[in-house]
C-alpha positions in Angstrom: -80.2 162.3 -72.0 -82.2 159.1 -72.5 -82.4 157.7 -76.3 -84.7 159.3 -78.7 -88.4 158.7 -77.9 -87.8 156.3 -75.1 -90.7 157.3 -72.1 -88.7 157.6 -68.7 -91.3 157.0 -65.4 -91.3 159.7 -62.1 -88.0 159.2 -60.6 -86.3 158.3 -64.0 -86.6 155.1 -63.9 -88.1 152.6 -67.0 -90.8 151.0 -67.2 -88.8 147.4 -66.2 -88.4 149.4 -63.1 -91.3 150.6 -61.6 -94.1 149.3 -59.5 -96.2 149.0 -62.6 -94.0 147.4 -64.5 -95.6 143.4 -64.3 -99.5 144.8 -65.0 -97.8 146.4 -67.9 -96.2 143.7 -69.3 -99.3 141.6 -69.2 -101.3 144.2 -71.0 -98.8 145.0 -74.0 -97.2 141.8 -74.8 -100.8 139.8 -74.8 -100.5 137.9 -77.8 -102.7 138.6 -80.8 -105.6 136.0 -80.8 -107.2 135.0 -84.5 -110.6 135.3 -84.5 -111.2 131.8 -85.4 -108.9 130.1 -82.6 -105.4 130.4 -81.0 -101.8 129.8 -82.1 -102.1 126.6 -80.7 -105.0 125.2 -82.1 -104.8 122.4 -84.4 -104.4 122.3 -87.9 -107.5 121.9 -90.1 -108.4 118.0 -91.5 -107.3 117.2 -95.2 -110.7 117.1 -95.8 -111.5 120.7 -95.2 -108.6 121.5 -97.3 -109.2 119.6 -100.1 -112.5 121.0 -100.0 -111.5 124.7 -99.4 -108.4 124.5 -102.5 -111.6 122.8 -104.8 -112.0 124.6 -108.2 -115.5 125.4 -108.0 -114.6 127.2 -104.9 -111.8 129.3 -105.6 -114.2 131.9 -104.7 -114.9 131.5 -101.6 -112.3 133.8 -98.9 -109.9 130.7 -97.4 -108.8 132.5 -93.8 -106.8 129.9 -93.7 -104.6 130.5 -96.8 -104.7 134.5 -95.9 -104.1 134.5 -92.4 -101.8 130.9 -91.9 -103.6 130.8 -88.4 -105.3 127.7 -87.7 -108.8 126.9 -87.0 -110.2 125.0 -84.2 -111.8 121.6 -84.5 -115.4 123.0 -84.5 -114.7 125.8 -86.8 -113.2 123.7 -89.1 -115.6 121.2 -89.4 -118.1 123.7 -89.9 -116.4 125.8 -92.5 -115.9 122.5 -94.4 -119.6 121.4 -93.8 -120.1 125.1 -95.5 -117.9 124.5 -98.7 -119.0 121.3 -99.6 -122.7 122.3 -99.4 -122.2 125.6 -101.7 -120.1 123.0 -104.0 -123.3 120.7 -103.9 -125.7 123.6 -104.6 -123.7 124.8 -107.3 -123.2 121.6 -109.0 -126.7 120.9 -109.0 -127.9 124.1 -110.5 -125.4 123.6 -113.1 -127.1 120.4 -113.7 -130.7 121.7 -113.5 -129.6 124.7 -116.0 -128.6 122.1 -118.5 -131.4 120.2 -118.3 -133.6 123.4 -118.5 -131.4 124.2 -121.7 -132.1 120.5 -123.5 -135.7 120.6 -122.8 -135.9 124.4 -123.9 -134.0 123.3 -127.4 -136.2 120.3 -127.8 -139.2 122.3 -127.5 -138.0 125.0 -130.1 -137.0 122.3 -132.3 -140.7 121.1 -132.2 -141.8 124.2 -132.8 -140.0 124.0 -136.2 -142.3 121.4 -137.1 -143.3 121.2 -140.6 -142.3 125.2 -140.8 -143.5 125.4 -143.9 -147.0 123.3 -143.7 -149.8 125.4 -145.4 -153.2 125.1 -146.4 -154.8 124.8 -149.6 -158.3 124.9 -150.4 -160.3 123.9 -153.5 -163.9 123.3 -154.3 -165.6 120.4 -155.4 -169.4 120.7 -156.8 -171.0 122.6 -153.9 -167.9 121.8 -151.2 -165.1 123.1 -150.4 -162.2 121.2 -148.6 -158.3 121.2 -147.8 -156.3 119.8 -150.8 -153.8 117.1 -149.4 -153.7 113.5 -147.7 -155.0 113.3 -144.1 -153.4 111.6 -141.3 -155.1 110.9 -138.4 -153.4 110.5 -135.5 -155.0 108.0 -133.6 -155.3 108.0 -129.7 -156.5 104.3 -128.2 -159.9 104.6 -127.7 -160.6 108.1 -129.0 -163.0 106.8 -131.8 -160.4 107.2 -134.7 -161.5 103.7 -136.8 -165.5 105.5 -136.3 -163.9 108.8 -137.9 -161.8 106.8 -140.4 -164.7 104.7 -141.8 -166.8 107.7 -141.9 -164.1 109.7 -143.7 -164.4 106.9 -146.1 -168.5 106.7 -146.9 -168.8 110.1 -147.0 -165.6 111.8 -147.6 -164.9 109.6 -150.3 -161.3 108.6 -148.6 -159.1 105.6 -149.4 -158.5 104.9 -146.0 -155.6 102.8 -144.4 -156.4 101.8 -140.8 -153.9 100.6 -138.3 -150.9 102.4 -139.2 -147.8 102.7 -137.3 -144.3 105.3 -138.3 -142.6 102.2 -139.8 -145.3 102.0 -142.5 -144.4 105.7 -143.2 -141.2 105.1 -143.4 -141.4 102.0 -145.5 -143.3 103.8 -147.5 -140.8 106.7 -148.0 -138.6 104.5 -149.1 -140.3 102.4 -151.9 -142.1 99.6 -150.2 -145.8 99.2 -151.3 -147.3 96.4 -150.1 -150.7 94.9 -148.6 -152.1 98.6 -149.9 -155.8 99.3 -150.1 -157.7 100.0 -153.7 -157.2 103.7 -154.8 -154.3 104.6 -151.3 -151.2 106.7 -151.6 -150.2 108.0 -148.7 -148.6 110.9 -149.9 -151.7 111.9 -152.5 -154.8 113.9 -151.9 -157.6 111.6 -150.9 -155.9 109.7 -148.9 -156.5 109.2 -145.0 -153.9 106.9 -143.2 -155.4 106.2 -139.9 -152.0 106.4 -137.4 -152.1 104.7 -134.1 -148.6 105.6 -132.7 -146.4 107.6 -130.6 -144.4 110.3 -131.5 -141.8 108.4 -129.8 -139.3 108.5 -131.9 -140.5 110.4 -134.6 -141.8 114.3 -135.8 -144.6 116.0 -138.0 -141.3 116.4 -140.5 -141.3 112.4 -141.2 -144.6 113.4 -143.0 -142.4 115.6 -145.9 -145.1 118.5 -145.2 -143.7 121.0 -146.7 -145.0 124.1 -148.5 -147.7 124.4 -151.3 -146.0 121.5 -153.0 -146.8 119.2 -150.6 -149.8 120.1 -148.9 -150.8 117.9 -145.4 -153.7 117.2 -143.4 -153.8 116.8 -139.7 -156.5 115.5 -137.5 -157.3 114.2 -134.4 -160.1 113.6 -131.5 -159.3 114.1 -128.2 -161.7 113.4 -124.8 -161.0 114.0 -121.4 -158.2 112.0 -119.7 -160.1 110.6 -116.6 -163.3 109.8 -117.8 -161.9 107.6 -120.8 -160.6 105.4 -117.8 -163.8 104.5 -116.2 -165.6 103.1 -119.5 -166.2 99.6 -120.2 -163.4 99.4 -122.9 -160.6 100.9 -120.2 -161.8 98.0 -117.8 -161.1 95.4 -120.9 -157.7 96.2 -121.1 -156.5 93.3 -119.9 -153.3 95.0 -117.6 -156.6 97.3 -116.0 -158.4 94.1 -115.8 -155.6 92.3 -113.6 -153.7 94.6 -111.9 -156.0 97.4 -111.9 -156.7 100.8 -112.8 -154.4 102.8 -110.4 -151.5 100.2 -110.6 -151.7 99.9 -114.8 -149.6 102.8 -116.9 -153.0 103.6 -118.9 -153.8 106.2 -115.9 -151.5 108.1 -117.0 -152.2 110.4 -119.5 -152.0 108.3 -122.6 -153.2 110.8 -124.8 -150.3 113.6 -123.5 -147.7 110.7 -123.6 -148.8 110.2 -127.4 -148.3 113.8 -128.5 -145.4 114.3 -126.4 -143.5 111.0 -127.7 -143.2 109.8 -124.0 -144.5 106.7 -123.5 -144.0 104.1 -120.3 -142.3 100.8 -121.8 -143.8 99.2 -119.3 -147.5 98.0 -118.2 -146.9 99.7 -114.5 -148.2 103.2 -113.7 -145.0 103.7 -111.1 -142.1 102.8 -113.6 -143.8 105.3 -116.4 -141.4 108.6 -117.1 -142.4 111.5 -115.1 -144.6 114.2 -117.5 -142.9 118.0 -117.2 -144.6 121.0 -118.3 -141.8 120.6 -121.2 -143.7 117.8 -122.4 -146.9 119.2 -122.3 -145.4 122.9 -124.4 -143.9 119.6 -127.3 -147.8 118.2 -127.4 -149.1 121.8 -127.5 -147.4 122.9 -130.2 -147.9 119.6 -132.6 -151.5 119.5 -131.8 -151.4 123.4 -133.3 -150.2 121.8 -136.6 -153.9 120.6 -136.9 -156.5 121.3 -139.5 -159.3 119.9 -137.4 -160.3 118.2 -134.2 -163.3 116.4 -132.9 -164.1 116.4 -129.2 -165.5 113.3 -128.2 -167.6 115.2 -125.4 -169.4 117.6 -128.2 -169.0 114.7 -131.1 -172.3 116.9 -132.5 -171.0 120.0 -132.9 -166.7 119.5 -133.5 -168.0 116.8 -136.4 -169.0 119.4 -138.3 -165.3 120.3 -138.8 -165.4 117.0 -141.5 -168.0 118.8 -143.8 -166.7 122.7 -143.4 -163.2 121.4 -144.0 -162.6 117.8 -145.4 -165.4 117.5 -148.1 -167.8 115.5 -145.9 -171.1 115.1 -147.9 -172.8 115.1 -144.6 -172.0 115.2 -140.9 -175.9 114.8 -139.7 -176.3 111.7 -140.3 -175.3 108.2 -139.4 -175.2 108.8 -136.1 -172.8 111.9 -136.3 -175.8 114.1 -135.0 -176.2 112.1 -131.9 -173.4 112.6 -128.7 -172.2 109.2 -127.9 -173.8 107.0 -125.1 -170.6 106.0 -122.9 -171.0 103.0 -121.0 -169.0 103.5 -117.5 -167.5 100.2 -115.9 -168.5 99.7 -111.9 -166.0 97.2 -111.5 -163.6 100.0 -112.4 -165.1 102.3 -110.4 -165.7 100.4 -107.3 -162.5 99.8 -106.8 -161.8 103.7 -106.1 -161.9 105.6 -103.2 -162.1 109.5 -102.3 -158.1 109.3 -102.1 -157.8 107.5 -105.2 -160.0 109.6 -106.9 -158.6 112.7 -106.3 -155.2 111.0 -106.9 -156.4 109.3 -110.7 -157.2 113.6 -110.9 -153.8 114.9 -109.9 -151.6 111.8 -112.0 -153.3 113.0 -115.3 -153.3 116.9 -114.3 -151.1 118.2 -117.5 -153.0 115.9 -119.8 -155.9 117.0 -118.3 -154.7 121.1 -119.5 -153.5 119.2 -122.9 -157.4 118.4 -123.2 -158.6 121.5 -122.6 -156.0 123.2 -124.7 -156.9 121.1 -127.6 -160.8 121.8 -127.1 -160.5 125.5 -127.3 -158.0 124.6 -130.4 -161.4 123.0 -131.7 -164.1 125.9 -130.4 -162.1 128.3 -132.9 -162.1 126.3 -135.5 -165.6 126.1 -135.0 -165.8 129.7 -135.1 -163.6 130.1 -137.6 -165.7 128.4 -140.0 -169.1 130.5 -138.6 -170.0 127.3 -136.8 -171.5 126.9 -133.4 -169.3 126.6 -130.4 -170.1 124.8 -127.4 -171.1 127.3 -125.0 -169.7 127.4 -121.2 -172.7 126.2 -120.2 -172.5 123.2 -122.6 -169.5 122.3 -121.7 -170.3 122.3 -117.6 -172.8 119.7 -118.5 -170.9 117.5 -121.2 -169.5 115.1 -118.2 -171.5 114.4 -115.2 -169.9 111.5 -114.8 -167.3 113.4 -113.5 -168.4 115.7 -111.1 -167.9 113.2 -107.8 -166.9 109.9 -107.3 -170.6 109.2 -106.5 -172.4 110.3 -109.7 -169.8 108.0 -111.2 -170.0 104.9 -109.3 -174.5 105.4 -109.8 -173.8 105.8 -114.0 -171.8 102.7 -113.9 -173.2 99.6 -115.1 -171.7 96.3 -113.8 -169.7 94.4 -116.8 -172.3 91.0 -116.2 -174.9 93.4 -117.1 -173.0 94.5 -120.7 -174.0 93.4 -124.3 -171.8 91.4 -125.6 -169.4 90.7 -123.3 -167.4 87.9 -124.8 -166.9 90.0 -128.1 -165.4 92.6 -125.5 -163.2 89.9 -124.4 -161.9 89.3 -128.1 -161.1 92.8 -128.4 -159.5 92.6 -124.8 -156.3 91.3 -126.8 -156.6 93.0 -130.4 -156.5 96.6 -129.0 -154.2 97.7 -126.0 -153.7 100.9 -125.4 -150.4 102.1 -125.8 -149.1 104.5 -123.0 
């Protein structure tokens, strides 16, 4: 007999024997062929290696390592193309979910604020008012040295105007000087007028703390765009030269102050982008305040000063009468559609900070039973902004202003900061 389990073709000869013998052969001693390429094909570049053995990668199936077969040239390339852009996606999601994480703890940490701040109300006579100093925090051109010398005549305030951080903390730490009659700017009556940034600073450089230290925060706010196309944005003398869309005051100076990120620099391009972080930081100091006048219903937020700081009377001197803006048409005339719908979209999140703010000031209103601009108001407060047309036919030309070369004076005492 043949050996065990050893097949025998008709006529007893093998397989090496018979007629079928060569097709056979071919077919069962094909070799095996990788599904990526053939014995012979060439090894992969370093590249790809280095690339495939990369830490970041480990998890990624290397048929190279498993199966020792080779891969062709295209194959190769392409599996390397693939590794190095999941290494580049990874890395930068990594680096977008730490940035995510910074901003997220910098916004908590402003959340945390003067924790503590409270309010504390006594009456005096027939008022009633907050107990505490006030500090203003002053946006350029938002009327805040109007508000302050009003706080003065009829709030009875020692007002400081002008102030900057370093004054607070010169003042924390001993230094008194230059002071006016009857101001501490830690005691009740006392309104320090702050025209700064939060760049740098935090609500908790003020010490407000619980009932011991009782604070006072106010501010005005107006919208965004149409504080660009007055007279007093086209006397800003980097407006004035460069223009409006080229100068950083487009954008968003009144978010940028809240936010503590300002430009450093008088061009709009070189400013730091705005994120939606930003705008939650702003939000949640402007929350901190105990009142806020809204330049475009100066009648009605004004009130605020009476129900709330002890004004003896916010109908009078003016305070009763919405303010008469003069718009600049050499500002104006040098916008376009494009441009115009551009100075819109550049000053988008501090145009929501505005709105944000004026509803913070509606429920005040409320709060205190006092009227609140209705919708309908509020549609009508700012025709100057309802097309680049009605704007350019309220604009008056600047040889047509009163008292120009005053305005030119102030051109150099008051830049905006953004």
């Amino acid at each position: 007999m043949g050996a065990p389990g050893r097949l025998r073709a008709p006529g007893g000869r093998g397989p090496e024997n018979s007629r079928a013998a060569p097709e056979a052969a071919r077919k069962g001693s094909r070799p095996f062929r990788h599904p990526f390429g053939s014995k012979s094909s060439p090894k992969p570049s370093e590249h790809s290696r280095s690339v495939g053995t990369a830490p970041l990668l480990h998890y990624i199936p290397s048929t190279l390592d498993s199966t020792h077969h080779s891969l062709t040239p295209l194959c190769a390339a392409k599996l390397a193309m693939l590794q190095t852009l999941v290494a580049f996606l990874f890395i930068s999601s990594a680096s977008c979910l730490l940035r995510g994480r910074q901003r997220e703890r910098a916004t908590n940490h402003t959340l945390q604020e003067c924790k503590w701040k409270t309010q504390q109300w006594i009456t005096e006579v027939d008022r009633r008012r907050l107990k505490g100093p006030v500090f203003f925090f002053h946006v350029n051109h938002h009327n805040g040295r109007n508000i302050a010398e009003h706080a003065r005549v009829l709030g009875g305030y020692h007002v400081r105007f002008f102030g900057r951080w370093g004054d607070v903390d010169s003042f924390k730490s001993g230094v008194r000087t230059q002071l006016p009659e009857g101001y501490d700017m830690f005691q009740d009556k006392s309104w320090t007028d702050l025209e700064d940034s939060f760049d740098g600073h935090t609500l908790d450089d003020l010490n407000c703390g619980g009932t011991r230290t009782p604070r006072i925060f106010v501010t005005s706010a107006r919208h965004p765009v149409e504080n660009l196309l007055t007279r007093e944005a086209y006397n800003q003398a980097n407006i004035h030269e460069f223009g409006l869309m080229q100068s950083c005051e487009s954008d968003n100076i009144a978010l940028r102050v809240f936010a503590g990120k300002i430009c450093h620099s008088e061009f709009a391009k070189s400013c730091p982008k705005l994120t939606r972080a930003d705008l939650e930081i702003a939000k949640a100091r402007v929350r901190k305040m105990d009142a806020i006048f809204i330049l475009e219903h100066w009648p009605s937020t004004i009130k605020l000063a009476c129900s709330r700081l002890g004004w003896s009377n916010c109908q009078t001197n003016g305070l009763d009468i919405q303010f008469n803006e003069t718009y600049a048409s050499d500002i104006l005339d040098q916008l376009d559609e494009e441009s115009w719908k551009q100075l819109f979209k550049r000053n988008e999140l501090g145009i929501e900070f505005y709105e944000y703010m004026k509803q913070l000031s509606f429920d005040m209103l409320k709060e205190d039973g006092l009227h609140a601009p209705t919708e309908h108001e509020q549609k009508h407060a700012l025709p100057v902004l309802k097309s680049l047309q009605d704007a350019k036919a309220l604009a008056v030309p600047s040889h047509k202003w009163r008292n120009l070369s005053a305005n030119r004076v102030s051109r150099s005492l008051t830049r905006w900061q953004c």
